[in-house]
C-alpha angles and dihedrals in degrees: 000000000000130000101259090050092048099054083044088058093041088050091056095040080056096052097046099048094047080056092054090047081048094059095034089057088050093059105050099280123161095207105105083048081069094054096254111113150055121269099193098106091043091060101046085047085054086050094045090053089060096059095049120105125270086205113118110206118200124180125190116251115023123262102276101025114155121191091032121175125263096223108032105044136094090045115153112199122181128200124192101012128023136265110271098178137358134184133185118184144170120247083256091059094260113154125233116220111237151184129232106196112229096259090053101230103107126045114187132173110266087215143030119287119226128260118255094015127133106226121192123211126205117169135162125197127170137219127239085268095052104260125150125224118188123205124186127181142147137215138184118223120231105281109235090249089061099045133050140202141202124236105210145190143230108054127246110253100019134127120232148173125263093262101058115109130198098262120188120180114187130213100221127049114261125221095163091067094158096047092052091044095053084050091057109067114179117192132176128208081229094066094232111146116253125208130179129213136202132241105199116302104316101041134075134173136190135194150126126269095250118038113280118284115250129251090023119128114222122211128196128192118202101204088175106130111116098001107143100232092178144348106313091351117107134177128259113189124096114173144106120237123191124188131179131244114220128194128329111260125167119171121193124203117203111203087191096056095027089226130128107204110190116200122195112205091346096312126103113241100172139358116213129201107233134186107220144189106326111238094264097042097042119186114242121257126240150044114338136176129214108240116172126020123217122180083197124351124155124258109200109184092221092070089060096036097253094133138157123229086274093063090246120128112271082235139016116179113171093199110043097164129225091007117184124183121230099169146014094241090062111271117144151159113249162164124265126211104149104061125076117262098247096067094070118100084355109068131004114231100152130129087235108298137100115260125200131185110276148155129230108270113030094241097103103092087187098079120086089239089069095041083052103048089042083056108050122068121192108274091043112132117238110188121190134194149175098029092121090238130128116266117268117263113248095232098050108095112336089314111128096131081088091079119074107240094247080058094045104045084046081067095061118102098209 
């Protein structure tokens, strides 16, 4: 070899071996310790460090997530620096509305994001020196085979009477019954307690032991979201609903006397004759709760068994007037404009239900129907009594107060 080839060869073996001491450093090597090696990497890897961020990006939930919430994911967070730029975004490309707080160092969705949806995250922040710092993740939202929601009643916002309970039925079973119960909490302006009881596994009310007092207002708060309901099943609400008690107005029909007398904060402000039950269709007995309201809805006999030989309902009118519901079977309180005027408050041939005077069409304010529907709100209590009748179930229709309270709080899961 000559001399020239030789320093060639001893150049490359060089070489060679200072990438070999490189590579050795990144990975946790004492040579250069021993004075060995060059610390030339080590130093540019120092540089490059100072000119890093000090920006820390966090997004909510983690990259990968499955099974994500509704209502608390896609949430970008910064320490250290302040978000410059985030985007959330479908698979498809669909944008999700956001908002940036004032101080810039939070982002979150305005709105709920959909079940079993991917979702993908890019957000930039910068430090106080200008630096950027980028962050990217995805997540996947609960699917709706794996959540579940409850459907309640009654509405946010609204104004009922001093029966009406907090009532959520769920549209999957529960098996977690605690869990979801300590995620429901029901409290009332009057201070009265408050304890829910279960029907079976989808329904839950909730309610004091005495009517509500008027004039409270109630508040419920649906902490839901991410309560397991049952295996593999979470929650996915997360909201807080009020809703207003009025006046206290409790009406009693009498199937003996065939009289409806209607108090309003203990005193008596009308009596109405009413046609009951008929002897062989009797109403049932108890506390009941109106419901539903219907100026005019149809009553056809076949969807409550009452049918001919034929197999056709006893009875189909298209326009019963004033209609209120008591129960979920079909009793209701409603106007009559069929029977002659001499049965009320002097014989009971009804299906079940509680007839008073009225005219087709529901337009006419002077019968004692449509005093009686102006009158009446959802939530107002209807008991009835002396029909000879069994007592109303307390599931059938909103009609718990038919429970004693050491039945009903036996029926809470916490």
């Amino acid at each position: 070899m000559t001399d020239g080839k030789r320093r060639k060869g001893l150049m490359a073996a060089s070489a060679l071996l200072g990438g070999v001491m490189m590579l050795s450093a990144c990975s946790g090597s004492d040579d250069a310790a021993a004075g060995g090696g060059d610390t030339s990497q080590a130093k540019a890897d120092e540089a490059a460090a100072q000119k890093t961020s000090e920006a820390d990006i966090t997004v909510t939930p983690k990259d990968g997530s499955t099974n994500a919430s509704i209502n608390n994911s896609g949430i970008v967070k910064v320490t250290k620096g302040t978000l410059t730029d985030v985007k959330v975004t479908t698979e498809s490309g669909t944008a999700v509305t956001g908002a940036l707080t004032a101080d810039k160092t939070s982002w979150k969705p305005s709105s709920q994001l959909e079940r079993a949806t991917t979702y993908k995250v890019t957000a930039t922040a910068e430090d106080s020196k200008g630096r950027a710092a980028h962050e990217n993740a995805s997540f996947t939202t609960v699917a709706p085979s794996n959540s579940f929601i409850g459907n309640f009643t009654p509405d946010d916002g609204t104004t009922v009477g001093v029966g009406m309970p907090v009532s959520i039925n769920f549209d999957k079973a529960i098996t977690n019954k605690a869990a979801v119960q300590k995620g429901v909490t029901v409290n009332s302006s009057s201070g009265q307690e408050v304890v829910c009881h279960w029907f079976g596994n989808q329904r839950m009310d909730c309610r004091p032991q005495d009517y509500w007092k008027a004039g409270s207002t109630v508040t419920m708060k649906l902490a839901l979201d991410g309560v397991e309901g049952a295996n593999g099943v979470y929650g996915v609400q997360q909201k807080t609903v009020t809703f207003h008690i009025g006046r206290n107005q409790v009406s009693t029909v009498d199937a003996k006397t065939k009289q409806m007398t209607i108090t309003q904060d203990g005193k008596v402000i009308k009596t109405i004759p009413i046609s009951a039950g008929a002897p062989d269709h009797t109403t049932y007995e108890g506390q009941m709760v109106i419901s539903e309201k219907f100026k005019q809805t149809r009553m056809n006999g076949a969807t409550v068994g009452f049918t001919d030989d034929d197999g056709k309902g006893e009875y189909d009118i298209k326009d019963v007037p004033h209609a209120m519901r008591l129960t979920t079977s079909g009793t209701f309180v409603h106007g009559n404009y069929w029977g002659a005027k001499s049965v009320f408050g002097n014989e009971n041939t009804s299906h079940g239900c509680v007839g008073l005077s009225d005219t087709k069409g529901a337009n006419d304010p002077n019968t004692p129907a449509a005093w009686f529907y102006n009158h009446s709100i959802v939530g107002d209590v209807v008991v009835v009594k002396n029909t000879g009748d069994k007592t109303v179930a307390p599931d059938n229709g909103l009609n718990g107060w038919n429970m004693d309270w050491a039945q009903w709080k036996a029926g809470s899961a916490v």
